[in-house]
C-alpha positions in Angstrom: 19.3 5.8 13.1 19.0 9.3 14.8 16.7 10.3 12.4 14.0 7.2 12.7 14.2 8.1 16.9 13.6 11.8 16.1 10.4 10.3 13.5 8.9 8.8 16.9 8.1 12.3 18.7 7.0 14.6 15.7 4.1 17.3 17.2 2.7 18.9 14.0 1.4 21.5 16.6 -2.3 20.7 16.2 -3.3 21.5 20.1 -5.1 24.9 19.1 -7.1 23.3 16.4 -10.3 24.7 16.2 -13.4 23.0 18.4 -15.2 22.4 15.5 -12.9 19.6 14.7 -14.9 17.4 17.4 -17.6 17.3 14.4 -15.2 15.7 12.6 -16.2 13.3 9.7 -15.5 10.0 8.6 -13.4 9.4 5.4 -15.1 10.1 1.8 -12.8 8.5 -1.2 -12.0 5.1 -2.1 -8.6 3.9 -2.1 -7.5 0.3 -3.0 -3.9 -1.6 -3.3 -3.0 -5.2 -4.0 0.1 -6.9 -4.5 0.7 -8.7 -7.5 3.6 -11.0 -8.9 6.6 -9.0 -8.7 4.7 -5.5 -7.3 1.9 -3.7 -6.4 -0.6 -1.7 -7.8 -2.8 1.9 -5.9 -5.4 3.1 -7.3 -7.6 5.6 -6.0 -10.7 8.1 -6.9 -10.0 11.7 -7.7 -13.4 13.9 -6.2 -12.7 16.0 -3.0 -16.0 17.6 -1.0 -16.6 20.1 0.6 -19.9 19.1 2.6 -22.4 18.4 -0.4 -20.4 20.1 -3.1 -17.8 18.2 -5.1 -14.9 21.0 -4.6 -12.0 19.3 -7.0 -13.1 16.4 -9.3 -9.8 15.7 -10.7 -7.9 15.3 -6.7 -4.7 13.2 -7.3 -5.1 11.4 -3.7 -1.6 9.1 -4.0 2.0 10.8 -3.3 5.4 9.6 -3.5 7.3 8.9 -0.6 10.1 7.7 -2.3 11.1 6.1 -5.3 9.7 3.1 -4.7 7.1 4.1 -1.9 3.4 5.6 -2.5 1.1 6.6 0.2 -3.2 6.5 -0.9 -4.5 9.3 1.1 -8.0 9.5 2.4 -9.0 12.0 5.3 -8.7 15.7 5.6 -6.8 17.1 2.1 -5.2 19.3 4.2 -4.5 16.9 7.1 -3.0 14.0 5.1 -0.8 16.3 2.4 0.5 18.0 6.0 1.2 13.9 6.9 2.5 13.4 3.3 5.2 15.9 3.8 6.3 15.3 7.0 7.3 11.9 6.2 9.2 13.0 3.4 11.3 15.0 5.1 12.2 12.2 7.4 12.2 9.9 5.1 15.0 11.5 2.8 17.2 12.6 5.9 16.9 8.8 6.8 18.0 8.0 3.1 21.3 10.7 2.9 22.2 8.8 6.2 21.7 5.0 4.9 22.6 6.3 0.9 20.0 3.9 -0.1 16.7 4.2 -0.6 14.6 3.3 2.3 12.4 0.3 3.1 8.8 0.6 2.5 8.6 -0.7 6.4 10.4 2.0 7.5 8.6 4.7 5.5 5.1 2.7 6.5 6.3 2.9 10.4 7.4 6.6 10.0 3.7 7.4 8.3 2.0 5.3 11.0 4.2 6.9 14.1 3.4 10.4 13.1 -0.2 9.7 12.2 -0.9 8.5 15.5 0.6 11.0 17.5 -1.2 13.4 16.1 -4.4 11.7 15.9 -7.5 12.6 17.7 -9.8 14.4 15.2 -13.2 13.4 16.7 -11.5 14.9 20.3 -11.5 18.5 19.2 -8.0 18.3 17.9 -5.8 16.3 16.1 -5.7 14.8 12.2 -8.0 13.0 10.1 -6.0 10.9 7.9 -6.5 7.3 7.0 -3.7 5.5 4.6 -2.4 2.9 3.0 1.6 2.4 2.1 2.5 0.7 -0.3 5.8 -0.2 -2.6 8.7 -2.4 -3.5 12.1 -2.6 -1.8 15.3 -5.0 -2.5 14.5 -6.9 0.8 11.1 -8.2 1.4 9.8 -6.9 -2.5 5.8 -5.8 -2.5 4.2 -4.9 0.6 1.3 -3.4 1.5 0.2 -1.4 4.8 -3.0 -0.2 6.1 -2.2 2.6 8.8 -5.0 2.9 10.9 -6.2 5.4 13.1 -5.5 3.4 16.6 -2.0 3.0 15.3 -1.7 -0.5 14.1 0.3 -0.8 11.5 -0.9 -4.1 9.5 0.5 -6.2 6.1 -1.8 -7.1 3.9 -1.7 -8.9 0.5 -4.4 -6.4 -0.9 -6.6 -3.8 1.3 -8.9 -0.7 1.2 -10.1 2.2 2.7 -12.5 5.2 2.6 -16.2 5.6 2.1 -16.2 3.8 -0.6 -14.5 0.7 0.5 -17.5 -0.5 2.4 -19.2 -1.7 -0.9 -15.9 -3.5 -2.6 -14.7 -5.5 0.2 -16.3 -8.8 -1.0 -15.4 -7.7 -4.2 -11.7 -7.6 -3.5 -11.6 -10.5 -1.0 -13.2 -12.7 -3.8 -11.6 -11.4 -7.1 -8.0 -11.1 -5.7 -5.3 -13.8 -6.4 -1.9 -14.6 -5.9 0.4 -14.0 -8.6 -1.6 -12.0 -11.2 -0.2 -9.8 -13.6 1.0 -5.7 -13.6 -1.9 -5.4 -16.0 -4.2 -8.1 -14.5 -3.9 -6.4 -11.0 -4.4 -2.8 -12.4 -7.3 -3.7 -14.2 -8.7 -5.5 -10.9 -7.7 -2.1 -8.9 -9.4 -0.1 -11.6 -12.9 -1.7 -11.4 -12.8 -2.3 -7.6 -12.8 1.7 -7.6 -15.2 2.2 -10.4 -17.7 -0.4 -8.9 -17.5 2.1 -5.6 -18.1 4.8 -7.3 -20.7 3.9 -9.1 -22.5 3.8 -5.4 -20.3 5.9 -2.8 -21.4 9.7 -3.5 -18.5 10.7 -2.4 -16.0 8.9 -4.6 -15.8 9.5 -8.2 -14.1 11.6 -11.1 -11.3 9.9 -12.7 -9.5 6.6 -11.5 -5.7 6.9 -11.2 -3.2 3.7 -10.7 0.3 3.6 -9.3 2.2 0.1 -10.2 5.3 -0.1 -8.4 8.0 -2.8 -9.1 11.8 -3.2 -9.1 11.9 -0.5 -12.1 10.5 2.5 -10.2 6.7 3.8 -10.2 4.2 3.5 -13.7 1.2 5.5 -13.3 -2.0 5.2 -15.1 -4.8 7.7 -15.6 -8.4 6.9 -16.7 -10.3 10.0 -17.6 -14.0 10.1 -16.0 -15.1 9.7 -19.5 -13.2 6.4 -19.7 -14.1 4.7 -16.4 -16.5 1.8 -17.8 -20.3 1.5 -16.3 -20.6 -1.7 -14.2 -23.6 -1.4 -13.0 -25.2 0.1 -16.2 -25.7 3.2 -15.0 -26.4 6.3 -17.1 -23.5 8.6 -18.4 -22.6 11.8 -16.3 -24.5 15.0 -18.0 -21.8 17.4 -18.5 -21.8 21.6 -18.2 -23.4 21.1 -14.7 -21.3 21.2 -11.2 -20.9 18.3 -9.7 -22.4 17.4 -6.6 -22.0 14.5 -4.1 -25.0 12.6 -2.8 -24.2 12.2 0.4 -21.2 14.0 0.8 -19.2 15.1 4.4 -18.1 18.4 5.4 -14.9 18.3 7.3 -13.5 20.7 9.9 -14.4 24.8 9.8 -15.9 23.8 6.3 -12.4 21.7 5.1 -11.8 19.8 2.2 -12.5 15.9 2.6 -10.6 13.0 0.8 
């Protein structure tokens, strides 16, 4: 479709980026999805840094692409929500034209494509944005993609990314099973994330879930308060600011997912 070939060569004009930008960090968030028997369910943490100081606790780091579509975010804010909007754009031109909704493989490939043209972060120029598209569609049902950096676009029954991924990958490769439940797999997705952010300083807040099946999206949202110890740590103190342990400060001071 002539809008897919114009999704292949989209500059976000990111060639007079700052220099700073070559001090670019790596990702601080966890995000997690996983299929599940008829779906699949993304969940992700909600606290956004700004170096060592937890600048949003309440971030809401999945977006619809379309109605059956969600991308998990992690990265720059700024960078990825730029990414986030992009692709919708194209992806609801590329809908008027088909007047259906699109594939998630074709939302995935216009995410990836755009992502990796503008990449380059650690080069003085360039985004930081890390995701994961996931979602439902009429011909090939749930399906999950982790966009990389490089460009590889790659289907996976369940993945993760961010800071906070590096502690929960056993976690998830052992726990996750084929054909599990909606509320089986968001209660999996909801203590892979807790279980990072009970040790990743720069994941925490609340834990929010997207489930997305042949009926449309179902969100869930788990208050701080309400995300369960599994480690038995001690309860937040409240009436102080938060601040991240080991938290990253992105480009010219920016906001990191």
């Amino acid at each position: 479709a002539r809008v897919l070939n114009r999704a292949l060569d989209v500059d976000m004009g990111l060639d007079a980026r700052d220099a700073d930008a070559s001090e670019a960090p790596h990702t601080g968030t966890t995000i997690v999805a996983c299929e599940y028997a008829g779906g699949v369910v993304l969940g992700a943490d909600s606290r956004v840094s700004t170096g060592i100081y937890v600048s949003n606790r309440a971030s809401d780091k999945m977006c619809a692409l379309n109605d059956r579509t969600i991308m998990c975010r992690s990265g720059s804010a700024a960078d990825t929500e730029a990414l986030a909007g992009y692709v919708r754009n194209i992806v609801s031109q590329h809908e008027m034209e088909l007047d259906e909704i699109a594939d998630v493989k074709t939302v995935a490939t216009i995410a990836n494509q755009i992502g990796y043209q503008n990449k380059g972060a650690n080069q003085g120029r360039g985004l930081s944005a890390y995701t994961i598209v996931g979602g439902w569609d009429k011909r090939c049902g749930s399906q999950v993609y982790a966009c990389t950096a490089g460009g590889n676009m790659i289907k996976e029954r369940w993945t993760t990314d961010g800071s906070g991924s590096t502690y929960i990958w056993g976690f998830l490769d052992s726990g996750w099973r084929e054909g599990m439940t909606r509320e089986e797999c968001e209660a999996f997705v909801a203590k892979a994330i807790a279980l990072a952010m009970s040790v990743d300083g720069s994941s925490g807040g609340c834990i929010r879930l997207n489930a997305v099946d042949a009926s449309g999206i179902h969100r869930t949202f788990i208050q701080g308060s309400d995300v369960p110890p599994v480690l038995g740590e001690l309860s937040q103190r409240r009436g102080r600011p938060e601040i991240a342990r080991h938290g990253h400060q992105g480009a010219s001071g920016g906001m990191m997912l």
